[in-house]
Every structure is written in structure tokens, then in C-alpha cells.
C-alpha positions in Angstrom: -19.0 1.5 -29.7 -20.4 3.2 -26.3 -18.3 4.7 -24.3 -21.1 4.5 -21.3 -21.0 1.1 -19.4 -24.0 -1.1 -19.8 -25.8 -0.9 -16.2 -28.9 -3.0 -15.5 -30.0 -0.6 -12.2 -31.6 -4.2 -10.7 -29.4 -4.0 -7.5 -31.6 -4.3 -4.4 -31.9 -2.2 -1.7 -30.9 -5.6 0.7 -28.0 -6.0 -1.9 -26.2 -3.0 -1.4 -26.8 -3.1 2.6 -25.4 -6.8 2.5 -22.4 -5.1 0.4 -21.6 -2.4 3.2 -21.5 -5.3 6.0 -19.5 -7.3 3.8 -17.3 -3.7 3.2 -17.3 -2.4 7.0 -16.0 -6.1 8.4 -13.1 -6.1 5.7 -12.4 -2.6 6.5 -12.4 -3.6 10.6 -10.0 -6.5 9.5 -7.6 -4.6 8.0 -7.6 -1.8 10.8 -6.7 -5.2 13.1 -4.2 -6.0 10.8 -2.4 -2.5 10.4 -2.7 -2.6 14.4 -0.4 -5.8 14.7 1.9 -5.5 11.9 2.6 -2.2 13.7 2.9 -4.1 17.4 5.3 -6.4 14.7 7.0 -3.2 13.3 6.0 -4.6 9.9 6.1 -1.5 7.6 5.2 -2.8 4.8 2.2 -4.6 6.1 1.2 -0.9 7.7 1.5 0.5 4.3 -0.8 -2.6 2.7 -3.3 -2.5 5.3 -3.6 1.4 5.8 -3.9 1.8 1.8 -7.1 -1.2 1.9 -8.5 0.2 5.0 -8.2 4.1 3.0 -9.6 2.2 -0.4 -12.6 0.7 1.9 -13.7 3.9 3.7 -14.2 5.1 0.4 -16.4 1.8 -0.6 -18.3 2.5 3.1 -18.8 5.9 2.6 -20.1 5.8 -1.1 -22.8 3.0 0.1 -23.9 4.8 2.8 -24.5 7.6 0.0 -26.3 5.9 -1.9 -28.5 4.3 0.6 -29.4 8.1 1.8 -27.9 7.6 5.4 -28.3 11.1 6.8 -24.8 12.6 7.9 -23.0 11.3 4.9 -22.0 13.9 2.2 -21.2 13.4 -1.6 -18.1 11.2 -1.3 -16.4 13.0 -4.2 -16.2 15.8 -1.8 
């Protein structure tokens, strides 16, 4: 048994654009959402939306990686 996950590399370049849209409007939506729990004083809906928006710029971030977007360093560093 592999410890290695089976990968088929047949992602398209317009696949994993599509996927950082789809990644950068959740990310904006939660940032809205943080923004009127706080208006709300809703801390635990801070806390749920700053920890998805965090989580997200991380998804953003590694796309832009690895569609070679100049200005974007490794995101494990």
C-alpha cells in the first residue's frame, strides 16, 4: 500500500484559474461577513469568518503559485 496519493496531473490551466475566482469571491464573502458580525458584535461569527477568510488566503495564494503569478512567493514560506 502507497503512501503517495494517486494524482492524475489533468487539471487545466482554465480549471485552476476558475478555482481562484471561485476562491477570491468566498474569501471577499467572508471578509463581508467578519465586517457585520463585528458591526453585530458577534464574536463568534468574527472568529468563524476571520479563520475561513485566513484558511482561503492560503487557497488564493497557493493558486496564484502555481499559476506562476509574478509577486507571489512559495506559500510555505
Amino acid at each position: 500500500m502507497s503512501n503517495s496519493p494517486n494524482r492524475s496531473y489533468d487539471r487545466t490551466w482554465e480549471e485552476i484559474e476558475d478555482m481562484l475566482n471561485q476562491a477570491t469571491v468566498k474569501m471577499n464573502q467572508w471578509k463581508e461577513w467578519y465586517n457585520a458580525c463585528k458591526d453585530e458584535d458577534d464574536k463568534e461569527g468574527m472568529k468563524e469568518a476571520a479563520r475561513n477568510h485566513k484558511a482561503l488566503e492560503g487557497v488564493v495564494k497557493t493558486l496564484k503559485w502555481t499559476l506562476g503569478e509574478e509577486g507571489i512567493s512559495d506559500p510555505l514560506n
